[in-house]
C-alpha positions, 0 to 999 in steps of 0.5 A: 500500500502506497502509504502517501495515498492514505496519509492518516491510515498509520493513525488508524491502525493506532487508533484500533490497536489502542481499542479493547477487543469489544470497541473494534467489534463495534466499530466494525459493526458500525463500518458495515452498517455505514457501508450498506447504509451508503450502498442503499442511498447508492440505490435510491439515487440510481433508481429514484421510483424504486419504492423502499420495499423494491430496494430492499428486495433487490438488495436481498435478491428476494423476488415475489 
């Protein structure tokens, strides 16, 4: 990894290390929801008549 590209990702990995096994579960927790909340409004953007449900069973893969 080209460390000039990401100049704040050494303090991360001090920031994580510093954290207790517990807080690192809950950040990636909190990563992921963030990750799928954005995807979600990724959706919503592209395909604006989409109804929420719609959106939702796109993203499951679920179809009726």
């Amino acid at each position: 990894m080209n460390i000039k590209k990401h100049p704040n990702h050494k303090l991360y990995i001090q920031a994580l290390r510093r954290m207790s096994p517990e807080q690192r579960l809950l950040k990636a927790f909190e990563l992921s929801q963030f990750s799928k909340d954005l995807f979600l409004h990724g959706l919503r953007k592209r395909f604006p008549d989409l109804s929420d449900d719609e959106i939702k069973k796109n993203l499951s893969g679920t179809t009726e």
